[in-house]
N, C-alpha and C positions, 0 to 999 in steps of 0.2 A: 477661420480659427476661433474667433469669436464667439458664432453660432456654437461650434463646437463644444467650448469652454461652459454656456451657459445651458445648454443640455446638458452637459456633467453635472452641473450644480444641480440645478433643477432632480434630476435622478437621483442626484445624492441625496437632496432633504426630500423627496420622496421614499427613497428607504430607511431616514433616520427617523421618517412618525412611524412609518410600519414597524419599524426593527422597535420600538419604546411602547410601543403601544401591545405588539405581544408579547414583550417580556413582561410588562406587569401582569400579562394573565399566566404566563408561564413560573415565576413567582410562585404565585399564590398556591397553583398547583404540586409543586416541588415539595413545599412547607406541610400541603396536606398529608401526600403522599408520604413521605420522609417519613410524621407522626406516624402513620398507620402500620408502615412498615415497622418501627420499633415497638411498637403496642402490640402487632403478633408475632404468636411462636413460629419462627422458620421450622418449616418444612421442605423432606427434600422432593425433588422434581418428578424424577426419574429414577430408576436401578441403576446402578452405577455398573460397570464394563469390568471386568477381570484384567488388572494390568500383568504383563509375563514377568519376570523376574529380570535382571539387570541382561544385556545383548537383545532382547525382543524388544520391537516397535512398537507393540496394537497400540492403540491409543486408550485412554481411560475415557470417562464420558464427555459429551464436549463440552456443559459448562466446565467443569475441571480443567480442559486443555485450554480454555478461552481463558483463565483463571491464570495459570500459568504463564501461555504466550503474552497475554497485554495486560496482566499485572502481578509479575514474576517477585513483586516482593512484598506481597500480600496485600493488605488494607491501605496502600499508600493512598498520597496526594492529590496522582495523576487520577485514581481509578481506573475500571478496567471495565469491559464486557461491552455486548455487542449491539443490544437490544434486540425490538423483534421488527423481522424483515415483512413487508406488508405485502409488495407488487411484483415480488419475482416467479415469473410461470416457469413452471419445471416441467410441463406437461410433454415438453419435447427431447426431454433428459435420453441419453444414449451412453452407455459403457464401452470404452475401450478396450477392446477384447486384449488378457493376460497382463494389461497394465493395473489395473485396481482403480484407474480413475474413470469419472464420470464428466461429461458435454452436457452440464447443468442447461444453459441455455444462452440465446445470442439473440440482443439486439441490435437492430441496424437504422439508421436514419440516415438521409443523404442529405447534404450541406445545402440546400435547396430549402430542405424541409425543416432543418433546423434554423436557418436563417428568417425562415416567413411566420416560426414562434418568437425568437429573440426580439420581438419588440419590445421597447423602451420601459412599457407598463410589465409587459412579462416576467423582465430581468429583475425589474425592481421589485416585485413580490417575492419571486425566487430570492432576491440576495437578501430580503428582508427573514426569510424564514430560514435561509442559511447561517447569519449570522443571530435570529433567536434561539434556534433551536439547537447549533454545533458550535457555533462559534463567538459568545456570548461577550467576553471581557475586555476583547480590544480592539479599537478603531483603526486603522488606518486610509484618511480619505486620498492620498496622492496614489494609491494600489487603487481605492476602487475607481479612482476618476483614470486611472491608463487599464483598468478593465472597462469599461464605461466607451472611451473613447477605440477599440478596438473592436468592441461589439459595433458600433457603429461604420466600422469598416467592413467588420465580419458579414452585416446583414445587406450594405451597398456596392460591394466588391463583384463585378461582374462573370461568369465564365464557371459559376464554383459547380454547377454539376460538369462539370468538364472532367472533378476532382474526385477519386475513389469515394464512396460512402464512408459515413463511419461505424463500425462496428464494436462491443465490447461482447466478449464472450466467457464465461464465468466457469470455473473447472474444481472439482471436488474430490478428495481420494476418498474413495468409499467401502471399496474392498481391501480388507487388512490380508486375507489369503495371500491373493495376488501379490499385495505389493509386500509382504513377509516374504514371496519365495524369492522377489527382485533381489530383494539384500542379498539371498542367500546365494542367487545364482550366475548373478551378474558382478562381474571382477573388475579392479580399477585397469585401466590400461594405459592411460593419458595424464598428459598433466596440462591445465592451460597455460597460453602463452601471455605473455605480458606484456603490456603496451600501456606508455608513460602517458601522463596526461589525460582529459576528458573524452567525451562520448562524442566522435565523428558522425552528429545523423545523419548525416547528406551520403554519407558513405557504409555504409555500417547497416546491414540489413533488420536487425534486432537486437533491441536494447532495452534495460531492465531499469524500470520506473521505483526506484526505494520508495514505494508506496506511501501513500497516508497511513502510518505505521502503527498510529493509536487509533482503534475504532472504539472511542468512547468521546464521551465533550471534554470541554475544554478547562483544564486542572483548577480552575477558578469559578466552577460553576457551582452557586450554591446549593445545599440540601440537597443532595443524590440522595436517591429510591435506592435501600439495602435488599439487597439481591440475596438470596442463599442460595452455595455452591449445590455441587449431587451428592459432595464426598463426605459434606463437613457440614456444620449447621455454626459456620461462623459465616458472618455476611458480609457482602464487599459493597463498594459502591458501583453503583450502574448507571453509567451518566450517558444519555442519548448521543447515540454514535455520531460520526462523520463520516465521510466516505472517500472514494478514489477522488483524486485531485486535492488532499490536502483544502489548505484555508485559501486555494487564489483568489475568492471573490469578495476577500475580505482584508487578511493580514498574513504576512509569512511569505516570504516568495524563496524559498529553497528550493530543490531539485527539481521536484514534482508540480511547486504551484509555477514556476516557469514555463515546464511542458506543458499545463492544459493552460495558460494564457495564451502562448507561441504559437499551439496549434490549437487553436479557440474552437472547431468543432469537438474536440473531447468535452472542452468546460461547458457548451451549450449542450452538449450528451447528457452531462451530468446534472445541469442546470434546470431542464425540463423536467427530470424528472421528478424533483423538487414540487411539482405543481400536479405533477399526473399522479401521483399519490394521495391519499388523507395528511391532511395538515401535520408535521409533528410538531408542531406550536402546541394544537388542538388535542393531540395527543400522542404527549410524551411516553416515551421508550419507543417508540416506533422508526426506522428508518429506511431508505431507500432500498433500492435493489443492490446501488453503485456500493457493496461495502464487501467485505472476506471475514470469515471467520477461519481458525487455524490451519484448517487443510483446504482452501482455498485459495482461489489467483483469478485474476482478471486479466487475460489477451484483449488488445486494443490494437484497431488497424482503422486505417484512412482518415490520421491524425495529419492530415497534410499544412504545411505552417503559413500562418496570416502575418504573423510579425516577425522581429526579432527583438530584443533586448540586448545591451549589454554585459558582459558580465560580471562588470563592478557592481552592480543592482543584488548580485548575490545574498540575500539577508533583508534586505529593506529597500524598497521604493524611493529613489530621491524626489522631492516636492518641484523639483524645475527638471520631470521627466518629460517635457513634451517635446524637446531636442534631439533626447537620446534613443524613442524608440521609433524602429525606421517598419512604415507597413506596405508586404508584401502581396505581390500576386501567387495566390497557392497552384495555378498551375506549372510553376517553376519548379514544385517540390512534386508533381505529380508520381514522378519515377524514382522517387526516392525517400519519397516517406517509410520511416521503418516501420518496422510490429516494434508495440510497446508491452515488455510483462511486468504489468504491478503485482510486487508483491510486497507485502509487508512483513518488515522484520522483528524479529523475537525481540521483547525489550529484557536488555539485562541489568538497567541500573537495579539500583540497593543490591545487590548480589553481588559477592566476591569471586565464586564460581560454580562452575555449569555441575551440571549431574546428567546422569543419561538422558534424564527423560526430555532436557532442556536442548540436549543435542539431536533428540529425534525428533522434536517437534521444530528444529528449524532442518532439518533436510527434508521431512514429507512437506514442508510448504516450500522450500525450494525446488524439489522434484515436480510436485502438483506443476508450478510455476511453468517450469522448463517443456514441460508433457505436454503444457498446455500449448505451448509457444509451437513447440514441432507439429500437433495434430493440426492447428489454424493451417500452416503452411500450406497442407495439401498431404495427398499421397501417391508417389513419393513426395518429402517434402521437398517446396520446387525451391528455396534459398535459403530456408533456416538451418543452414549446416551447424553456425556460429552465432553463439549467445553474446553480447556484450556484457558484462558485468563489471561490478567495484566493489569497494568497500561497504558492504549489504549489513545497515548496521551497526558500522562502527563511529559514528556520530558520536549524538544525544544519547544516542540508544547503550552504549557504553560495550558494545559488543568487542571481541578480542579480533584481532585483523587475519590472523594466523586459523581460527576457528571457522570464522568468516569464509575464509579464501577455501579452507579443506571442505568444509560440510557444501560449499558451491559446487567443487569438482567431484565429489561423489553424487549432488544430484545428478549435473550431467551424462555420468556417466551412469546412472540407471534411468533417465529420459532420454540414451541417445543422440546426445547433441556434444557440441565444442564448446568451448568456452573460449573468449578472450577478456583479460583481467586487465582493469585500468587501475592501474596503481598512480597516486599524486606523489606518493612521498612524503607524506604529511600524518603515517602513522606508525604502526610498529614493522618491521622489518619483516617479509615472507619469508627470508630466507629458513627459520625453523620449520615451519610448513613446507616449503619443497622439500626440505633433505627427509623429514616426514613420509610425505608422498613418493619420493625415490625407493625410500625403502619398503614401500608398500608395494610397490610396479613388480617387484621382483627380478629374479637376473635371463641371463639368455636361455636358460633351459627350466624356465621356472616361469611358470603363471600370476599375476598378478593378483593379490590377495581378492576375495570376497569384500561387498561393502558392509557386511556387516562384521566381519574381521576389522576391518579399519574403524568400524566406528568402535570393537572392544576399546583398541590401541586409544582410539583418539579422546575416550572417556577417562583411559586409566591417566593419561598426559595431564588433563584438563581438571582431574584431582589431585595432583603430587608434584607438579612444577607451577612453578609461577610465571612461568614464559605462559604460560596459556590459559590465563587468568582472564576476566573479564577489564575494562579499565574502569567502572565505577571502583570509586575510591569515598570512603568518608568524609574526606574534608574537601570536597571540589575547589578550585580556582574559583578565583575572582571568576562572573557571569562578564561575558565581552556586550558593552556599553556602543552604542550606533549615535 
């Protein structure tokens, strides 16, 4: 335990001179850029995309959808946008015939192979350029020293090719044809079922990762580079992304930075590539492969789990974690590691409420999401009959629960799949959403509306009642204090 303890330390102020020593170049850089950017005239990028009128999907161009989805309430705080993607090969890209989407591309490492990178020095460069470059503002050393001490287990842990590979596999809608005629011709038929409480991994074939949700940095990053949209020649900030896995290697342990701690081959997945890339320390705007722009999802398979944690830890790391996390043999989870689908959800704060375009752009990433999940499966799919799902959103994100739950069950139902909905109890009530969705099913001698009938109905709702409002509000509560 001791050795242990003093390796953590050790690792740790080795990523606190790396992490100090390139933010002061990173600094310097931000300040220049910033000037340069307000000194010229924006210009736009690209021809902009013909949007259809209120009931049609296509999408506008994608800075504009990027603009929208991850910063729907213009020039805020947080910032928005994606940067540019450097190391993602597409060269193997494949279209799903009559679906609209695209098998962008799949990499695969086996825990063998990611374990004989994660050395000491490795980790510690990577978490030094993970926290300069995405994750800049806040420390937490009792999270990195129980990442720290798991890597350690992760790379001495006996048996791990014994344990599926791990794989991420990245999916795109690309044809608006195709997926226009889904709406039109595919009808709801189903409603999911509900089941009280959290996500059963051990049991539960696939389950949806509420993604790293902002792919921009982090809301306290100084001097962001002003970006001009395609549509507008007002400029946003564009703060260098983050990617799938959220902050675990640093601060934050919510849903997602649990899952890639738990099952530490995703976070060494993600962590690698950190380093097989060009620096984005060295240069900024640039980011991994691991990240989604709007009509994007990332399928993740042979996540099989090294620890557990608690789940009072929910929210923050306690400093006398070394009790409470208990580490496992992952060949116990062999048979029962799920598929995980990240995807990330629409942010709705500053917004009162949705508009069409804000409800089509969270089903075609819901949909992408779900398509994606079923084609991994196999053909036919050999287990993903049933989606796990929850509350996609209605966090931070300030999303409506009832919006949430409807816009899920119509993706499903144009990917093909089931859904099972975990509800806590801890937000607004479905019940206006099911009696919604009943009405939509139609009766015994009657077909089950169109999705794109449902999505008229569910825009005209989501302007004219307040049941179906977003929950950002102007005057938020008191921020909860740890």
């Amino acid at each position: 335990a001791a050795a242990a303890a003093a390796a953590a330390a050790a690792a740790t102020l080795t990523v606190l001179f790396l992490t100090r020593r390139a933010r002061a170049k990173r600094g310097k850089y931000w300040r220049h850029e910033a000037r340069q950017a307000i000194e010229k005239p924006s210009v736009e990028t690209a021809p902009s995309v013909p949007v259809p009128a209120s009931g049609g999907c296509a999408p506008s161009s994608f800075p504009s959808d990027e603009a929208v989805y991850y910063e729907s309430y213009g020039s805020g705080h947080e910032g928005g946008g994606l940067g540019r993607r450097v190391d993602l090969d597409e060269s193997s890209s494949t279209l799903l015939p009559s679906t609209g989407i695209v098998c962008v591309a799949r990499y695969k490492e086996t825990h063998e192979h990611l374990a004989s990178w994660a050395t000491a020095e490795n980790w510690a460069q990577a978490t030094a350029v993970h926290k300069t470059a995405f994750h800049s503002t806040r420390e937490a050393p009792a999270q990195e020293a129980l990442v720290e001490h798991i890597r350690q287990h992760y790379v001495g842990v006996p048996r791990r090719e014994m344990v599926e590979p791990v794989s991420a596999t990245l999916y795109r809608l690309s044809d608006m044809d195709d997926y226009t005629a889904l709406l039109a011709s595919v009808r709801l038929t189903r409603i999911p079922a509900l089941v009280a409480g959290v996500f059963d991994e051990e049991r539960e074939p696939c389950i949806v990762d509420f993604a790293n949700k902002r792919l921009g940095g982090d809301p306290s990053d100084p001097q962001p580079v002003l970006q001009p949209t395609k549509t507008s020649r007002v400029s946003l900030p564009i703060h260098p992304p983050s990617r799938i896995g959220g902050a675990f290697a640093s601060y934050g342990f919510a849903q997602e930075e649990i899952m890639f701690v738990q099952r530490f081959g995703l976070a060494a997945l993600c962590m690698k590539s950190l380093l097989d890339m060009p620096s984005p320390v060295d240069n900024p705007g640039t980011c991994s492969r691991y990240v989604m722009t709007p009509s994007e999802a990332w399928i993740l398979q042979g996540g099989a789990a090294f620890c557990k944690t608690p789940n009072k830890w929910y929210g923050k790391i306690p400093k006398d974690w070394c009790s409470g996390v208990k580490l496992l043999d992952p060949t116990a989870d062999r048979d029962s590691t799920p598929m995980i689908v990240a995807m990330d959800a629409f942010r709705a704060k500053g917004m009162e409420r949705y508009d069409r375009r804000h409800l089509d752009l969270m089903l075609r990433k819901a949909y992408v999401a779900f398509r994606g999940a079923r084609h991994c499966a196999g053909d036919p799919p050999a287990f993903v009959h049933c989606v796990s799902t929850g509350a996609w959103g209605c966090g931070v994100f300030k999303n409506n629960h009832r919006v949430s739950f409807v816009i899920q069950t119509l993706a499903a139902a144009l990917a093909e799949v089931t859904l099972t909905y975990h509800a806590l109890g801890d937000g607004l009530s479905l019940g206006p959403a099911i009696a919604f969705l009943e009405q939509q099913l139609g009766g015994l001698n009657t077909e089950g509306a169109p999705i794109t009938g449902v999505m008229d109905d569910l825009e005209g709702l989501c302007s004219s009642s307040g049941d179906w409002k977003t929950t950002w509000t102007k005057d938020p509560p008191p921020q909860r204090k740890y």
